[in-house]
N, C-alpha and C positions, 0 to 999 in steps of 0.2 A: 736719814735715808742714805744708801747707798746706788748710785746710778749706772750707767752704763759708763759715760761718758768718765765720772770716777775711777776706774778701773781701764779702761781704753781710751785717753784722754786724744789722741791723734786719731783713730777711727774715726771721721765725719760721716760716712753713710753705710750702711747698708739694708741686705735685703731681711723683709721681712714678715707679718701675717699680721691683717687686722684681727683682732678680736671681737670688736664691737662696733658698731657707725651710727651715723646718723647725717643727716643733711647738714654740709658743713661741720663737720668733726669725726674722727676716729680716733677708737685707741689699737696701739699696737703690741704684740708681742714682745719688741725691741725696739727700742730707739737710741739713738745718738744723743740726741737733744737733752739740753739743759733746761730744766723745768724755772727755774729762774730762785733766786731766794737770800735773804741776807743783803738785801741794795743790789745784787745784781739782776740786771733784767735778762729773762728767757732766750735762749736762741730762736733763731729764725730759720726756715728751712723749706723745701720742699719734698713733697711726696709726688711721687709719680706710680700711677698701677698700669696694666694695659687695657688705651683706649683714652689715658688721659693722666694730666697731670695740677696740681694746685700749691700755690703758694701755701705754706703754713706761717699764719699770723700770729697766732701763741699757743701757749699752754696752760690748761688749767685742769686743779684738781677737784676733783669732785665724789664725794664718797670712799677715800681712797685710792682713787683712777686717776691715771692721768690720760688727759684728755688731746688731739693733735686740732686748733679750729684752723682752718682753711679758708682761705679768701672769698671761694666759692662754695655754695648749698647744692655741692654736687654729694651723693651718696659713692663713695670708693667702694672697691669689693674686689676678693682677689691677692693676689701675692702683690707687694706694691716694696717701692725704694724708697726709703726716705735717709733727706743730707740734711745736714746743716751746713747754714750760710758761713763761707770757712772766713770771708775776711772778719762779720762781726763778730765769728767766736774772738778771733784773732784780739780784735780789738775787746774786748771781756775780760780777757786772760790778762795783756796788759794792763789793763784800769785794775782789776781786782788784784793782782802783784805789786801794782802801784801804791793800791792803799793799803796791804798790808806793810809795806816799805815805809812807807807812811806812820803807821798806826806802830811799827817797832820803835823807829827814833822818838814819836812823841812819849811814848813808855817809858821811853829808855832816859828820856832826856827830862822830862817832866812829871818825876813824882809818882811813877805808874798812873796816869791819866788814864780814865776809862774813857771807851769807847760810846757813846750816847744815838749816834743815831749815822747810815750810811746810807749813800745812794747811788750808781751808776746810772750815767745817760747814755743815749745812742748817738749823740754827736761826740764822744770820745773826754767830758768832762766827766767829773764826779765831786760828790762833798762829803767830808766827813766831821762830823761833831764831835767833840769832846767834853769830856767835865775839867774843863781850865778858866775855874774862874779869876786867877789873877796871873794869868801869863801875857808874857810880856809879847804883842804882835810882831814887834821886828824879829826876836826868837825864832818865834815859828814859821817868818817867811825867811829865815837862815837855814833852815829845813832842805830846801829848794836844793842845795849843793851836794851834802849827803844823798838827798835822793838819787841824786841823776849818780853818785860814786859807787853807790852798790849797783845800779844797772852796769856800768860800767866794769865791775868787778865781775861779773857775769857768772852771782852763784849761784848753785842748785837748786829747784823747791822740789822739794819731797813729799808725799804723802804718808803717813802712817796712821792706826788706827790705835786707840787706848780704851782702858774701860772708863765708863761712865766718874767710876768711882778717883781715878789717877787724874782724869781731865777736871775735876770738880777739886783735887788735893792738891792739886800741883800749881804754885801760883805763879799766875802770867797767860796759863795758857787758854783759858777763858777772858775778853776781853771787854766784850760787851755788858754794861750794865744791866742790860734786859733781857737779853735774848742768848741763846746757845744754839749750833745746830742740831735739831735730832737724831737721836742715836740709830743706830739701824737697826735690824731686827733682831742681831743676837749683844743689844748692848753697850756697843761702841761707839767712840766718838772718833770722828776724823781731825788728824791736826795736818796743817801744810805747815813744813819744818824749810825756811830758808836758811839754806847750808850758814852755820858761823854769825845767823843775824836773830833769826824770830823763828818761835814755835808758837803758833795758837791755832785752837779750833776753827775751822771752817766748812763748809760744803758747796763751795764756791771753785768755776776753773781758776786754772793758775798757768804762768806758762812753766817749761820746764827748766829756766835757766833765766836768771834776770836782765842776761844778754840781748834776750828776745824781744826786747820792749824798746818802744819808741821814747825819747827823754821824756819828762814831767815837767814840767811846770805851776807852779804857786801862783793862781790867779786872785785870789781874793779871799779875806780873812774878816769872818764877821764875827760881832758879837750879837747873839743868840739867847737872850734870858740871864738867869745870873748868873748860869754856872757855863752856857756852852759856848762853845769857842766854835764856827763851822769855817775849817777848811775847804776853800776850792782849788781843786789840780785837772790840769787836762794833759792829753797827751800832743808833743809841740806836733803840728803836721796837721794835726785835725780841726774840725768843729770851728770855734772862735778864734783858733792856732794859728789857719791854713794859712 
């Protein structure tokens, strides 16, 4: 899929037209908001129409639609604004640059390890899994230093789009064992290219420079079955961090 928010990643609000409502939900013309996907969880947001305004609790798809639910089982109607909530994209864009930072040195440095399973939380952690069934844990909590040296390096992430067919021949840039993002409608896949570090698919925010991010932290390294390794990082400042 391709989104708004893909294309206008700093746009967090504007105005727009419901389409469709109902008590507690609409869909809109446009939105900002990030439907959520890939371990990361959905933006948060409000709408506001005239005569009243609602928190937006999440997003879900339904039939193809994407749907806005609202704290309240009020029916909106009307030209209405809808934002997203700018610190937890803030915080999104971090975690999810994090663990692609993440997800390049473990590649890079272990065998091409896939990718097995991810997660982002709202208190500012997240976990990701590997297939490392004989890696060594102090390794990977040596991880921790590199990370925080390309935040520090402060480079690029770029989006570009490829065919199906490049994204599926090209190897590295498909990560995950399971799962890929869907293509959009004429085909394409999205890869977030970190300038000089990692190119792989994603449909997930990103920030725009890895300057942007608050350090990381290696909280805890579990084994997970036979094969999965699950790292946990958070961002220092937050959550468990503060």
């Amino acid at each position: 899929m391709r989104y708004f928010c893909h294309d206008n990643p700093d746009t967090l609000a504007l105005e727009t037209e419901i389409i469709d409502a109902a008590p507690g939900r609409v869909r809109l013309k446009q939105t900002p908001l990030y439907p959520g996907g890939g371990g990361q969880l959905p933006d948060r947001g409000r709408l506001r129409w005239s005569g009243g305004e609602s928190a937006i609790t999440g997003l879900e798809m339904s039939g193809g639609q994407l749907w806005h639910v609202l704290a309240d089982p009020v029916e909106a109607a009307g030209p209405v604004e809808v934002a997203a909530d700018a610190a937890f994209r803030q915080m999104m864009r971090e975690m999810h640059t994090g663990t692609h930072i993440l997800n390049a040195l473990v590649f890079q440095n272990f065998d091409g390890a896939l990718v097995t399973g991810v997660q982002m939380n709202d208190d500012g952690t997240a976990r990701m899994d590997f297939d490392l069934p004989q890696a060594d844990n102090d390794r990977l909590r040596a991880l921790e230093a590199p990370i925080n040296e390309v935040t520090r390096q402060d480079l690029k992430v770029n989006c570009v789009y490829v065919t199906q067919e490049e994204a599926q021949n090209t190897p590295g840039l498909i990560r995950s064992r399971s799962v890929a993002p869907p293509p959009t409608s004429d085909g394409l896949i999205r890869i977030v290219d970190i300038e000089g570090l990692d190119r792989q698919a994603c449909g997930g925010t990103h920030l725009a420079s890895t300057g942007n991010s608050r350090p990381l932290k290696i909280l805890k390294i579990d084994n997970k079955g036979r094969h999965n390794r699950r790292i946990r990082l958070g961002l220092v400042g937050l959550g468990p961090l503060a």
